[in-house]
Phi, psi and omega in degrees: 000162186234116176248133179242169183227128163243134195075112185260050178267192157336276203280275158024290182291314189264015172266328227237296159284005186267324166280013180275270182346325211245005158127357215272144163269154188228158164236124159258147188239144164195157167276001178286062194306338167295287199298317168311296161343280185295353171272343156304295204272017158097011190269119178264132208258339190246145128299121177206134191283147188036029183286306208265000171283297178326292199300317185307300203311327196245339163272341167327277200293012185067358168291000182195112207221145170238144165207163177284007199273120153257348131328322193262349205282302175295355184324103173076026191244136167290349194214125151187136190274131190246106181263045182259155190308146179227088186266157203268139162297160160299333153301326188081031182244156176265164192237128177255037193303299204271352182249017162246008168288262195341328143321293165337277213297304160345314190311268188290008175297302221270135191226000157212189153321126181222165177229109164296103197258154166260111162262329197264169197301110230204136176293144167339092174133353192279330177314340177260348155301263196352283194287005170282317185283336192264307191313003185299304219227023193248165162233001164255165206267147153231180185212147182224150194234168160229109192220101183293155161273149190233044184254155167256127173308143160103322190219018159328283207290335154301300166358275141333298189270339179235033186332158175264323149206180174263149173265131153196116146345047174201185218211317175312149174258325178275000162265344169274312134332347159247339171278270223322344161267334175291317185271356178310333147274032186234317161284058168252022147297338205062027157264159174301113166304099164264155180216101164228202183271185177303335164286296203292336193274317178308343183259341165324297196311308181292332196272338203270312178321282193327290164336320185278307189318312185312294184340308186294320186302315156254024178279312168319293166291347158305311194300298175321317188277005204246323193284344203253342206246333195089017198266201192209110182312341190291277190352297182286333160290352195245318177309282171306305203287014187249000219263138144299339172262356164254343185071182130313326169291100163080056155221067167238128195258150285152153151258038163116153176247147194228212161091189193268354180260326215256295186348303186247009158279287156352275187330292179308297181325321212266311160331305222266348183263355187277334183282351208218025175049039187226102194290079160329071205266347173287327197255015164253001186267338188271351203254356206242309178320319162312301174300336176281292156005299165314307185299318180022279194276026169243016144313325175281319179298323187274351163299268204337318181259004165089035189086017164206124170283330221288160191085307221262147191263138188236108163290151183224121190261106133136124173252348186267219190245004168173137199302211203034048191191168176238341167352041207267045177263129208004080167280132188299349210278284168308316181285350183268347164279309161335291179297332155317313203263336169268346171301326204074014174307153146274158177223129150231145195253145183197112194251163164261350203204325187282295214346303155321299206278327176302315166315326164293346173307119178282009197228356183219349195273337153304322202233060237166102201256150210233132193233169216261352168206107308239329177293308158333304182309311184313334225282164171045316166001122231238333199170149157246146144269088224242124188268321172248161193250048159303132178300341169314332190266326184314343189207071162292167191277120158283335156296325164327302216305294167319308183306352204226319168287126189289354192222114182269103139233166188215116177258116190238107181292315171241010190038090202278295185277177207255143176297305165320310175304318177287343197285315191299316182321315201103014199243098168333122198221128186228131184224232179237104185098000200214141174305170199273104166291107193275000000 
């Protein structure tokens, strides 16, 4: 099939190229003329593990191409997926400024039947924006869908390519012959292709999101109540999580959950019920635990030092908001540095893929010393912090550690290490859920 993708963010790129993988001509359109560019010459603007194997392989072989153009980009295409940004208003609702421009703009474009999908993450009623807005300026028949995405950073293109199902949104019988033939090689496992309406799918995204944020949310708060009581969270996740009806997954306690989805989904889900009189109240104990949740440890941390930071240098190991990823969209990582460097502390920092983006930061990127390796940060260093749980931190050279921290603590974010081990070390060890290592 001949397919365009608009917009080459996250879901945009790896939409655009997996379905290039699977035999599809695929055209990504973006107004980012720079950015295009450099995805002409082979340059992949995001980190994703096995993503630039994928991309090199299909712009090779011509299945998959970009431009600024969006006349030339929709040209012939039976599909084309509108991947654009929904960033939260100042209200916490997404704003759907660029993908109802881009409707717009569609309208007088489209020459023959297309089936237009909202793939990127969108409030209940936008499939009827859409087709309103393209329906302005069209003169031909289209069907507009909704069909969300379920990827996780880090393990996207698996994702993608092995879904546990498909989501899709629509009433048309002839949009539905056109996904089941576009997605018929990513399900020949036999998971599923759902087919509902359009509301419903836009909210599947949202509830699937949400649900998971709780999950975290309340593992989290087990963990905090686990520190006050003396219990030990690890214990109680391997306790629940053998339960079949709660599972294993995202129980793991923490400092919060970050990135560009569970945050501002949350949000948008708590808007859209606040607009419809209906008070969500789990997800507003979930949008406020959270924000607490980041910070968690640096209470401990001004203990430690007896309530004053100010002077002392805090190596900090992983910046971005979960590994595998370059991702640093409200990463726990940034509000704990932020309190540091106003606290009056130093900071060096050591990411394996975030570093770059940190740098970029106007309010952080000056003042943050940034190192070519996670050993580097230590030197002179007063305490580490670990903000990501990379398996590179999991099992470090500990004499380094020792050779280079002027202090052996350890603030552990994600409770990387085993309590006993650190116990054995000798290491002031402060983690999440779990007692306090002297």
């Amino acid at each position: 099939m001949k397919l365009a993708v608009v917009g080459t963010g996250y879901v945009g790129l790896v939409t655009g190229t997996c379905f290039a993988e699977t035999g599809n001509q695929v055209v990504c359109v973006d107004i980012d003329a720079r950015k295009v560019e450099k995805m002409k010459s082979g340059i992949i603007p995001i980190y994703e593990p096995g993503l630039e194997e994928l991309f090199l392989r299909n712009t090779a072989e011509g299945r998959l191409s970009f431009t600024t153009s969006l006349a030339e980009g929709i040209e012939g295409a039976e599909v084309i997926f509108l991947a654009l940004p929904t960033p939260p208003g100042e209200d916490g609702s997404a704003d759907l400024k660029y993908i109802l421009g881009v409707a717009k703009d569609l309208g007088p474009l489209l020459k023959q039947y297309t089936v237009i999908i909202d793939k990127s993450t969108v409030p209940v009623g936008t499939a009827e924006k859409v087709r309103a807005a393209i329906a302005a300026n069209a003169s031909v028949e289209f069907d507009v869908i909704s069909n969300p995405e379920f990827l996780r950073e880090g393990v996207a293109v698996e994702d993608f390519m092995k879904p546990d199902r498909v989501v899709i949104g629509t009433t048309s019988e002839k949009a539905k012959a056109s996904m089941n033939r576009l997605y018929a090689p990513l399900v020949r496992q036999g998971n599923p292709i759902i087919f509902m309406d359009e509301r419903s799918a836009e909210m599947t995204k949202y509830a699937a999101n949400a649900f998971l944020a709780v999950k975290i949310t309340f593992m989290n708060e087990i963990a905090n109540l686990c520190e006050k009581v003396g219990a030990n969270v690890d214990d109680i996740r391997r306790g629940i999580g053998t339960d079949s009806r709660i599972g294993k997954r995202f129980l793991f306690a923490g400092i919060g959950y970050g990135g560009s989805c569970f945050p501002k989904d949350v949000q948008a889900l708590s808007k859209t019920s606040s607009e419809h009189d209906y008070d969500f109240q789990i997800l507003d104990s979930v949008m406020k635990v959270n924000e607490e949740q980041k910070t968690r440890l640096l209470p401990s941390v001004l203990e430690y030092f007896g309530g004053d930071v100010k002077g002392k240098t805090i190596a900090v190991w992983g910046l971005a908001f979960k590994p595998y990823t370059d991702d640093i969209r409200e990463a726990p990582a940034l509000y704990n540095m932020r309190e540091l460097l106003a606290a009056g502390a130093h900071v060096k920092a050591y990411d394996p893929e975030a570093m770059e983006n940190v740098a970029n930061l106007a309010d952080l990127g000056s003042k943050v010393t940034f190192t070519k390796d996670a050993y580097s940060a230590l030197v002179d260093a007063d305490a580490l912090m670990i903000m990501t749980e990379w398996p590179q931190f999991r099992t470090p050279d500990f004499e380094k550690l020792e050779a280079r921290l002027k202090n052996k603590v350890i603030f552990d974010g994600r409770n990387v290490y085993e309590l006993e081990d650190m116990k054995e070390r000798g290491y002031t060890y402060f983690s999440i859920g779990r007692q306090k290592i002297n």
